[in-house]
N, CA, C and O atoms as CSV, one atom per row, in Angstrom:
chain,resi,resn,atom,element,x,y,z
A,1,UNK,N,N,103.947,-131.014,75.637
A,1,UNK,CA,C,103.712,-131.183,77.057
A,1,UNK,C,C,103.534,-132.679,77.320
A,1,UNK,O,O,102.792,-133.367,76.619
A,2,UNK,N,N,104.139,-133.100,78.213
A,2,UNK,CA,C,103.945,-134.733,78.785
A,2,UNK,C,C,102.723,-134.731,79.384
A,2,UNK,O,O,102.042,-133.722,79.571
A,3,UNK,N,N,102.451,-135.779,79.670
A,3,UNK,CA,C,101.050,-136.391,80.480
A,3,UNK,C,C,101.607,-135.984,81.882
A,3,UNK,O,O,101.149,-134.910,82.273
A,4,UNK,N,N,102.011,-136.262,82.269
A,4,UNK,CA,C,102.238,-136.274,84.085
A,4,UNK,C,C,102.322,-134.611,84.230
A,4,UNK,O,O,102.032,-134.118,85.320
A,5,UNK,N,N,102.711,-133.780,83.151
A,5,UNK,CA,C,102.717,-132.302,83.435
A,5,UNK,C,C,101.217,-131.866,83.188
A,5,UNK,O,O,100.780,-131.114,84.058
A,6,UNK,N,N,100.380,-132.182,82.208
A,6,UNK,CA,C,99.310,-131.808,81.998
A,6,UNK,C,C,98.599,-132.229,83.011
A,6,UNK,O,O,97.808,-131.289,83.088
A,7,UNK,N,N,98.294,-132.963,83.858
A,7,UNK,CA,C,97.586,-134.205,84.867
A,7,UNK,C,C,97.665,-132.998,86.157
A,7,UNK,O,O,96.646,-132.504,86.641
A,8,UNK,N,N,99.368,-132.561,86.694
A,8,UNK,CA,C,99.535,-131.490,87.078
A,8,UNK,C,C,98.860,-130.245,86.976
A,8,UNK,O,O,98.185,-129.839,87.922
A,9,UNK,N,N,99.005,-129.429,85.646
A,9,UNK,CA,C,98.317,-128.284,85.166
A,9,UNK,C,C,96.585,-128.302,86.062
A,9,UNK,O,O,96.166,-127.515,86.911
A,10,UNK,N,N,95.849,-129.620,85.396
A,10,UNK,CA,C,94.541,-129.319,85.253
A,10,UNK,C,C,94.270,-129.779,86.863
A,10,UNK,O,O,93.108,-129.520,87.178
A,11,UNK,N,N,95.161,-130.482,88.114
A,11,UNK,CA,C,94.998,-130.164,88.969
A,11,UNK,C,C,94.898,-129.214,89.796
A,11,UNK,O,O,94.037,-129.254,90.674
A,12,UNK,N,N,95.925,-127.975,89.651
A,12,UNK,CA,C,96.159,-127.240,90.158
A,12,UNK,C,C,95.308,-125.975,89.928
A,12,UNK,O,O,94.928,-125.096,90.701
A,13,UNK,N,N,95.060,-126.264,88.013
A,13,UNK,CA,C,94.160,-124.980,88.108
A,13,UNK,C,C,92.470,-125.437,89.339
A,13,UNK,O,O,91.849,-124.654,90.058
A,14,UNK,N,N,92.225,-126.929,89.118
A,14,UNK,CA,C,91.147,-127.444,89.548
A,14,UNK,C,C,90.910,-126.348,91.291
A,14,UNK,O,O,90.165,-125.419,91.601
A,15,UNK,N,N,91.983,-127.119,92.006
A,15,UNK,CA,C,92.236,-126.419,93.224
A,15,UNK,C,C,92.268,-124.672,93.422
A,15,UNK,O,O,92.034,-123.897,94.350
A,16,UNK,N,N,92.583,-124.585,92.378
A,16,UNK,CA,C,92.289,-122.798,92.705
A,16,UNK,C,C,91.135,-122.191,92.178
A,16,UNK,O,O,90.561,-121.277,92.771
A,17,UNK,N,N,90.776,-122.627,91.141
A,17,UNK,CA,C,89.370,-122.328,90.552
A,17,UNK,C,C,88.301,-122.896,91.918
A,17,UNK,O,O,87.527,-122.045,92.358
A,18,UNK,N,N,88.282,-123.767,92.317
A,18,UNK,CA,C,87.594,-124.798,93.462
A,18,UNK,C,C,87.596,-123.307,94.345
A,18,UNK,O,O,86.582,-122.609,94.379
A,19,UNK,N,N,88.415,-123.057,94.800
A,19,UNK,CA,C,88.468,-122.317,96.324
A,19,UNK,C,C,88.296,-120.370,95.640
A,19,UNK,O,O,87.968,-119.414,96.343
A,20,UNK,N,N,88.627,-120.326,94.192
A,20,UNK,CA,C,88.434,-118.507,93.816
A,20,UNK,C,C,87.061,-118.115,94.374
A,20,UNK,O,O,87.254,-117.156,95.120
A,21,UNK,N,N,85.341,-118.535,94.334
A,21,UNK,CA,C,84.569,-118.104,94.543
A,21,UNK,C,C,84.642,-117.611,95.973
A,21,UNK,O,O,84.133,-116.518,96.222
A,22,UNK,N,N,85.126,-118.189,96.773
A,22,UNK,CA,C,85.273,-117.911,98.025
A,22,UNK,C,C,86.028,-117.063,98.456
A,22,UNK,O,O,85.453,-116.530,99.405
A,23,UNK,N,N,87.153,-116.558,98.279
A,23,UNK,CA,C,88.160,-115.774,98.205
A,23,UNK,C,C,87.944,-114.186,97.827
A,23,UNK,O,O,88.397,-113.203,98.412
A,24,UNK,N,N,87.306,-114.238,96.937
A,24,UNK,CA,C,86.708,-112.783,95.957
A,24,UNK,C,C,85.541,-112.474,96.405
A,24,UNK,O,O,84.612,-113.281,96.455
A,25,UNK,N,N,85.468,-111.200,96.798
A,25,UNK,CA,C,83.833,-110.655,96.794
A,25,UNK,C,C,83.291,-109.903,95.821
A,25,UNK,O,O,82.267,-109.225,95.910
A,26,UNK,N,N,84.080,-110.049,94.778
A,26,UNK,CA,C,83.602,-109.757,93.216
A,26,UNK,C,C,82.415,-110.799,92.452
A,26,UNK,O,O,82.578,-111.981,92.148
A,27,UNK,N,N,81.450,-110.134,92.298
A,27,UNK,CA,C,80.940,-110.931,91.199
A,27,UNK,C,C,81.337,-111.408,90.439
A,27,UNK,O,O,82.130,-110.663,89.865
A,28,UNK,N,N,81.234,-112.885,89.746
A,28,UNK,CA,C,81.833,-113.201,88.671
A,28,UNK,C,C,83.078,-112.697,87.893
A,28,UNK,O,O,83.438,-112.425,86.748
A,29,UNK,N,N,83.645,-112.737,89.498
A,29,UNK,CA,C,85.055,-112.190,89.966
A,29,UNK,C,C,85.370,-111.158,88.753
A,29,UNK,O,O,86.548,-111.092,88.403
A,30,UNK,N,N,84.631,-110.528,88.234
A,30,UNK,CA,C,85.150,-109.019,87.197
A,30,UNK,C,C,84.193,-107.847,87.992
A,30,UNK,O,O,84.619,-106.731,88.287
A,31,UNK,N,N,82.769,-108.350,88.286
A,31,UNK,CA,C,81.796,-107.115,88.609
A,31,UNK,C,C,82.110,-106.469,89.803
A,31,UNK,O,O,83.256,-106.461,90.251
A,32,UNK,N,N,81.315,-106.013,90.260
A,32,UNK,CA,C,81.068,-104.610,91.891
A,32,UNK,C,C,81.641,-106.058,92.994
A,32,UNK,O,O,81.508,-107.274,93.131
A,33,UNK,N,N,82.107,-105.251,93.390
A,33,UNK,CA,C,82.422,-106.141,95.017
A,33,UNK,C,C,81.314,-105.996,96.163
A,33,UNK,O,O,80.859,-104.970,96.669
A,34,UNK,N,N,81.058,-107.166,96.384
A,34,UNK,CA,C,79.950,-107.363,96.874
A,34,UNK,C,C,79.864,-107.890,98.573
A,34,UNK,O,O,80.327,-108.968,98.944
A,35,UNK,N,N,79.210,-106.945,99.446
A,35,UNK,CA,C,80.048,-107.684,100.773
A,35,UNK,C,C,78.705,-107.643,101.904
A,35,UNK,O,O,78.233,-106.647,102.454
A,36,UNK,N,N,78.291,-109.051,102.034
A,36,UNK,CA,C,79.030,-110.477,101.744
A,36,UNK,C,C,77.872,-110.500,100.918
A,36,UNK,O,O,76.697,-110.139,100.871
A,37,UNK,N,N,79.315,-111.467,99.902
A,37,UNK,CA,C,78.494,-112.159,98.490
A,37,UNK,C,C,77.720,-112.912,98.776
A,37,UNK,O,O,77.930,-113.642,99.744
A,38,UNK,N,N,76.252,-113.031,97.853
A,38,UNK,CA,C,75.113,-113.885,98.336
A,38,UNK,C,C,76.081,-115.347,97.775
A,38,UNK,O,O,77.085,-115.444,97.070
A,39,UNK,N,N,75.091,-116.494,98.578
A,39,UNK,CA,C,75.848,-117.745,98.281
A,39,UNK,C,C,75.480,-118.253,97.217
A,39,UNK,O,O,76.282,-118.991,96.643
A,40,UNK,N,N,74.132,-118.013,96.613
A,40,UNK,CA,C,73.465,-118.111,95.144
A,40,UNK,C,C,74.867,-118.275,94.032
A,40,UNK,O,O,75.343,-119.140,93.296
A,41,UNK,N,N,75.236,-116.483,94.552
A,41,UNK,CA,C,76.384,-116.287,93.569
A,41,UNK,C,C,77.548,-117.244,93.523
A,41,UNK,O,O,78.026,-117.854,92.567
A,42,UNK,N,N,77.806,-117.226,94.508
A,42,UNK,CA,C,78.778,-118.448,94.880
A,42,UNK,C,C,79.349,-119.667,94.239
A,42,UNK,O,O,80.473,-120.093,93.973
A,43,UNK,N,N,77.644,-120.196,94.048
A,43,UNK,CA,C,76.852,-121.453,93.658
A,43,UNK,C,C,77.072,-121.508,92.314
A,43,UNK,O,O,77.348,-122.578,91.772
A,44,UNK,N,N,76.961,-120.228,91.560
A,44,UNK,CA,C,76.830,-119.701,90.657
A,44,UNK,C,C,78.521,-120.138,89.993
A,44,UNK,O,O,78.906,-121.222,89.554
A,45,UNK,N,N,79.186,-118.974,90.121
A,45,UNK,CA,C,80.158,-119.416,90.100
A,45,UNK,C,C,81.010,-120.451,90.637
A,45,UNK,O,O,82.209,-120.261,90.433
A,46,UNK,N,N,80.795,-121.176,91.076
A,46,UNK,CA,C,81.460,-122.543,91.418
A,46,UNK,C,C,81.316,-123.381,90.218
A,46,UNK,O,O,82.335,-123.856,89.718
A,47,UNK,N,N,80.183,-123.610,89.711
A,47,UNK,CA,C,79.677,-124.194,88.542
A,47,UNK,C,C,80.415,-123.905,87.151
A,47,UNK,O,O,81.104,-124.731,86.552
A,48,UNK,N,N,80.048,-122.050,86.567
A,48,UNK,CA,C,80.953,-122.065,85.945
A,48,UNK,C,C,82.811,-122.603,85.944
A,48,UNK,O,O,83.438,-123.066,84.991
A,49,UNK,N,N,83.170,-122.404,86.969
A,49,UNK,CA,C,84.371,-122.490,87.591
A,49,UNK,C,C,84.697,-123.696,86.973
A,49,UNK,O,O,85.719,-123.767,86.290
A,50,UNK,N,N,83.775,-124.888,87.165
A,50,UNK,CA,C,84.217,-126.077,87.132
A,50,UNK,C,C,83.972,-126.903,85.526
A,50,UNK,O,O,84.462,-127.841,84.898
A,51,UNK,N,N,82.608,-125.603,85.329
A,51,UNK,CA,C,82.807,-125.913,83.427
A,51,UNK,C,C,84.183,-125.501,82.764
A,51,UNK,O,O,84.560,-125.967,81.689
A,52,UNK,N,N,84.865,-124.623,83.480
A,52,UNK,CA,C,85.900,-123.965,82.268
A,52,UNK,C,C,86.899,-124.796,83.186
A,52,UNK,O,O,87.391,-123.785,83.688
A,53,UNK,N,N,87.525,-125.730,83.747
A,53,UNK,CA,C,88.216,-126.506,83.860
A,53,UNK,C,C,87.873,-127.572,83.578
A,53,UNK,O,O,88.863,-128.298,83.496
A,54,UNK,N,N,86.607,-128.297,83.293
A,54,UNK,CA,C,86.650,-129.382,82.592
A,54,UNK,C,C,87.329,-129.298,81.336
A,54,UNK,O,O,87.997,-130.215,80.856
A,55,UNK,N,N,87.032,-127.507,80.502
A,55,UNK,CA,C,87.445,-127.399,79.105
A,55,UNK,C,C,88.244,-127.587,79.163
A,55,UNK,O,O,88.583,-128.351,78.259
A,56,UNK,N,N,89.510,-127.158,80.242
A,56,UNK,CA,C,90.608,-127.034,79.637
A,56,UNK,C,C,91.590,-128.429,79.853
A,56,UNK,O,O,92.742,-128.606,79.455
A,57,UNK,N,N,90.960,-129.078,80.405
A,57,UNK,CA,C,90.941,-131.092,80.593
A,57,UNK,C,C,90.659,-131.437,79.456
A,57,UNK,O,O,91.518,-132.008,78.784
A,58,UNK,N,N,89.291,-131.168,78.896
A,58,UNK,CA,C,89.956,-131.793,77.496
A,58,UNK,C,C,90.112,-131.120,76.317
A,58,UNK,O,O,90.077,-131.600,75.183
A,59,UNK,N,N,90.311,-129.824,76.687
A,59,UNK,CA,C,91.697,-129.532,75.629
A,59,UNK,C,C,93.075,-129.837,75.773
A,59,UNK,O,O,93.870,-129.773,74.835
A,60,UNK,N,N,93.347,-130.141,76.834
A,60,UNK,CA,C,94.627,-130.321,76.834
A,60,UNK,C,C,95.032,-132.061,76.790
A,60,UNK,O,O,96.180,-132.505,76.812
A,61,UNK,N,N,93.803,-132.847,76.724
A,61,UNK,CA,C,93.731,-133.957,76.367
A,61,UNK,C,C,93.733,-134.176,75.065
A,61,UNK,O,O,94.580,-134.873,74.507
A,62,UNK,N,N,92.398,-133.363,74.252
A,62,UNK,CA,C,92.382,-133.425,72.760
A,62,UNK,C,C,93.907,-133.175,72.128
A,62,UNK,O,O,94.257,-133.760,71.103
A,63,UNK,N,N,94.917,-132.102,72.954
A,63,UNK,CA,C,96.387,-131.596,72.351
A,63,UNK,C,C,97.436,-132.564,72.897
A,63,UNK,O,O,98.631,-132.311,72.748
A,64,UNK,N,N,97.030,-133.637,73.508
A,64,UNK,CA,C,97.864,-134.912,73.654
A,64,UNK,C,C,97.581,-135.642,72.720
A,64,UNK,O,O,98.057,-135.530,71.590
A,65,UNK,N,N,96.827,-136.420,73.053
A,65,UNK,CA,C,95.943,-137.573,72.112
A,65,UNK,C,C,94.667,-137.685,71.661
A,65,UNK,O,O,94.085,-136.600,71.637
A,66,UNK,N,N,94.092,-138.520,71.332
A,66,UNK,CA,C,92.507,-139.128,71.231
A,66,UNK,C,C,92.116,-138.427,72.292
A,66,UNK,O,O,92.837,-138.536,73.284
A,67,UNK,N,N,90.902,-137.532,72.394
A,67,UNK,CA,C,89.916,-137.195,73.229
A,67,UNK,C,C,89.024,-138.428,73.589
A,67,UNK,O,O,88.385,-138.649,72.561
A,68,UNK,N,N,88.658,-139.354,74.559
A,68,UNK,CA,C,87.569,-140.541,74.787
A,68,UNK,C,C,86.346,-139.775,75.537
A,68,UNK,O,O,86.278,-138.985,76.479
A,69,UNK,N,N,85.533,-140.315,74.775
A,69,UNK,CA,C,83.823,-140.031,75.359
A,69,UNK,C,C,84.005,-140.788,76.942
A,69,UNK,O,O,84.581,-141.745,77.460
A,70,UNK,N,N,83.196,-139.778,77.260
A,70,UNK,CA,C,83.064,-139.912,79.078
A,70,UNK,C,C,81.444,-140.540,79.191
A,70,UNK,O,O,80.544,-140.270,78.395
A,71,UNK,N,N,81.357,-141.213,80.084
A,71,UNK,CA,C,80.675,-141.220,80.186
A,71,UNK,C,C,79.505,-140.354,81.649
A,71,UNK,O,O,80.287,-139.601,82.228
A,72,UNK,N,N,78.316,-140.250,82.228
A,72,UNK,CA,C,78.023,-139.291,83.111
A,72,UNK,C,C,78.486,-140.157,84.204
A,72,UNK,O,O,78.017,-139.668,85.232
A,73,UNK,N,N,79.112,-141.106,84.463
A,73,UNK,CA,C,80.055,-141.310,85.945
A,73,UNK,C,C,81.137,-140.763,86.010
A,73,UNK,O,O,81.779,-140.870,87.055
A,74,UNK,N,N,81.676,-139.989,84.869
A,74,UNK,CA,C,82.922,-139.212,85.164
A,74,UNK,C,C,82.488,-137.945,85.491
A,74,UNK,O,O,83.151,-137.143,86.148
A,75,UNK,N,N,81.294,-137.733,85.006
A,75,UNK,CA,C,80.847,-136.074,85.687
A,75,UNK,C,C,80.443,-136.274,86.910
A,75,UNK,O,O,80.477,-135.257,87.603
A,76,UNK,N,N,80.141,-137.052,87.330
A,76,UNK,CA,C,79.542,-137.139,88.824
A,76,UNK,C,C,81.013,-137.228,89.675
A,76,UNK,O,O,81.281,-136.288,90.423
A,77,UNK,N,N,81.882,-138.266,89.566
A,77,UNK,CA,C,83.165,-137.877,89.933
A,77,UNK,C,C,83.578,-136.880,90.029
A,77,UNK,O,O,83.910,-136.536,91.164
A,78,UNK,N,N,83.750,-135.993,88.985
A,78,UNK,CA,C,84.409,-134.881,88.437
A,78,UNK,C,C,83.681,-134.069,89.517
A,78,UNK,O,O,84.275,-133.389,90.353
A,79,UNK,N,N,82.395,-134.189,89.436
A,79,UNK,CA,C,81.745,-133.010,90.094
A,79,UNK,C,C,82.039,-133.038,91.330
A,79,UNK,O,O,82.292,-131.997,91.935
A,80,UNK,N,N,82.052,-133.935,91.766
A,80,UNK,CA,C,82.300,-134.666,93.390
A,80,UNK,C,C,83.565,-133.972,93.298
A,80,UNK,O,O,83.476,-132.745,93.340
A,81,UNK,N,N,84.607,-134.419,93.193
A,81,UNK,CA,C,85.752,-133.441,93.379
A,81,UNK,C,C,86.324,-132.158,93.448
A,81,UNK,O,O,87.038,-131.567,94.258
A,82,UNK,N,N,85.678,-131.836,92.101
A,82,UNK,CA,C,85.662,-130.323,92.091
A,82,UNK,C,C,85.599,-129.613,93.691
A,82,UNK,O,O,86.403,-128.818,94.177
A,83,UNK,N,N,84.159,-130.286,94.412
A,83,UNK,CA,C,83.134,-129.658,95.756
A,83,UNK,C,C,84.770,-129.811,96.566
A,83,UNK,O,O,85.431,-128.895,97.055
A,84,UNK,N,N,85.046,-130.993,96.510
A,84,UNK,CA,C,85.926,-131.420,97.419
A,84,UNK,C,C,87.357,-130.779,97.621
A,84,UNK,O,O,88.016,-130.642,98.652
A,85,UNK,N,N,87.663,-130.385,96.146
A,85,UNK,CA,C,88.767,-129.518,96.564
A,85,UNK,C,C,87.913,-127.913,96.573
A,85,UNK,O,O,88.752,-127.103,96.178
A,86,UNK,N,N,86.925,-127.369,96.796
A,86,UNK,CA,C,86.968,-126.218,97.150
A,86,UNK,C,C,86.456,-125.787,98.848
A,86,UNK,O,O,86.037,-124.775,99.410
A,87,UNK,N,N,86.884,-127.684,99.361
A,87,UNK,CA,C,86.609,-127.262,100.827
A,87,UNK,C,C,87.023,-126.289,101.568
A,87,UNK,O,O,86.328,-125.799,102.458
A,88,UNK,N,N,88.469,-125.815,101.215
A,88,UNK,CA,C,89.463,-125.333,102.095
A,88,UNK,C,C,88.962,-123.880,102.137
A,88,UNK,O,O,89.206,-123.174,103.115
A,89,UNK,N,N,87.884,-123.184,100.509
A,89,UNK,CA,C,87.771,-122.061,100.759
A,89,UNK,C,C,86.253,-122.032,101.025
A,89,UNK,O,O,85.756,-120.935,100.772
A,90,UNK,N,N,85.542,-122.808,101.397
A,90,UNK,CA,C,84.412,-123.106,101.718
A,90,UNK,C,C,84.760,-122.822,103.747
A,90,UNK,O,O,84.104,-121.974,104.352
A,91,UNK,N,N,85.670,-123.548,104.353
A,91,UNK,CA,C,85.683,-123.472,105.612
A,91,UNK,C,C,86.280,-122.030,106.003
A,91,UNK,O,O,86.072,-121.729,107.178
A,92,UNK,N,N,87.114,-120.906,105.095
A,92,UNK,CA,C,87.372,-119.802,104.561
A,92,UNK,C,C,86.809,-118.855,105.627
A,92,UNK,O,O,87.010,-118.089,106.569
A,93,UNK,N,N,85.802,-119.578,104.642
A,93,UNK,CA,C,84.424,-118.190,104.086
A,93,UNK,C,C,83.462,-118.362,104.793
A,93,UNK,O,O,82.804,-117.321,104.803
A,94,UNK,N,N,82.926,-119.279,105.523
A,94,UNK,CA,C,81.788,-119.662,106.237
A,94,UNK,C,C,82.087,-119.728,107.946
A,94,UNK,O,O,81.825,-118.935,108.850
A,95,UNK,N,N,82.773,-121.084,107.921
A,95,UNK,CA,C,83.430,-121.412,109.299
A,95,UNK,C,C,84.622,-120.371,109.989
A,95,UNK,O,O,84.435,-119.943,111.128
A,96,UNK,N,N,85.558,-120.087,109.404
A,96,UNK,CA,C,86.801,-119.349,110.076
A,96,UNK,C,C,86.280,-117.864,110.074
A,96,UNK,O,O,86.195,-117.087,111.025
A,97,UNK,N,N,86.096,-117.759,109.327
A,97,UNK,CA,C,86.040,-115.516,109.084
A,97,UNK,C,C,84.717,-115.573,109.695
A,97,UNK,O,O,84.918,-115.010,110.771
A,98,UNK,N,N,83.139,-116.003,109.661
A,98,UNK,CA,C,82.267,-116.014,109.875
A,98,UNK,C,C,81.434,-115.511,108.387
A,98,UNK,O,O,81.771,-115.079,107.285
A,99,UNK,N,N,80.046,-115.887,109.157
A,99,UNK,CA,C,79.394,-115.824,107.590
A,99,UNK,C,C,79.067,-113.980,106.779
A,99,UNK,O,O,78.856,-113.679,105.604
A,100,UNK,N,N,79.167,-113.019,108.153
A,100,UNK,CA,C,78.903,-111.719,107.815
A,100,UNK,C,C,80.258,-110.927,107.954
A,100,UNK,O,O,80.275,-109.696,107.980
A,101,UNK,N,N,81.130,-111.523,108.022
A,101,UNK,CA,C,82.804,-110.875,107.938
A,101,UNK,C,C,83.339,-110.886,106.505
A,101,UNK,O,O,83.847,-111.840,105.916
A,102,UNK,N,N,83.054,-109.208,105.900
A,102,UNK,CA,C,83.571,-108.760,104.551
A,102,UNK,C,C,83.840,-109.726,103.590
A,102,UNK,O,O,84.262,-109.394,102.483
């Protein structure tokens, strides 16, 4: 896999993982459907969400090249972004449908 395809990959999953909590009224999108999901959960999963795409950033970094130590301004970035691309299902779920609409 090239760099500019992987760079791709871990964007795109970023953006959909970002906006899945919102989308699903599944718990930890496998359990009972839940309507409306508390935002705890949400919270909840957003987090995980954004641990298992960091993994797969640097795995798919470690399966390019040298993995480089980050330092915690790339998690704060990282984290910052993550929020940022899951605006679209944040305005979703809150603003457009309303907050007690299924």
């Amino acid at each position: 896999m090239e760099s500019q395809t992987a760079i791709w990959l871990v964007l795109i999953a970023a953006v959909v993982a970002a906006n899945w909590p919102y989308f699903s009224s599944r718990l930890m999108l496998l359990g009972p459907v839940r309507r409306p999901k508390p935002v705890g959960w949400r919270l909840l999963e957003l987090a995980l969400m954004a641990c298992l795409t960091l993994g797969l950033g640097f795995a798919i970094e470690a399966k390019l090249g040298q993995r480089h130590p980050q330092g915690w301004e790339f998690y704060g970035a990282a984290l910052c972004l993550f929020i940022t691309l899951g605006f679209p299902g944040f305005v979703w779920c809150y603003l457009r449908r309303g907050r007690h609409a299924g």
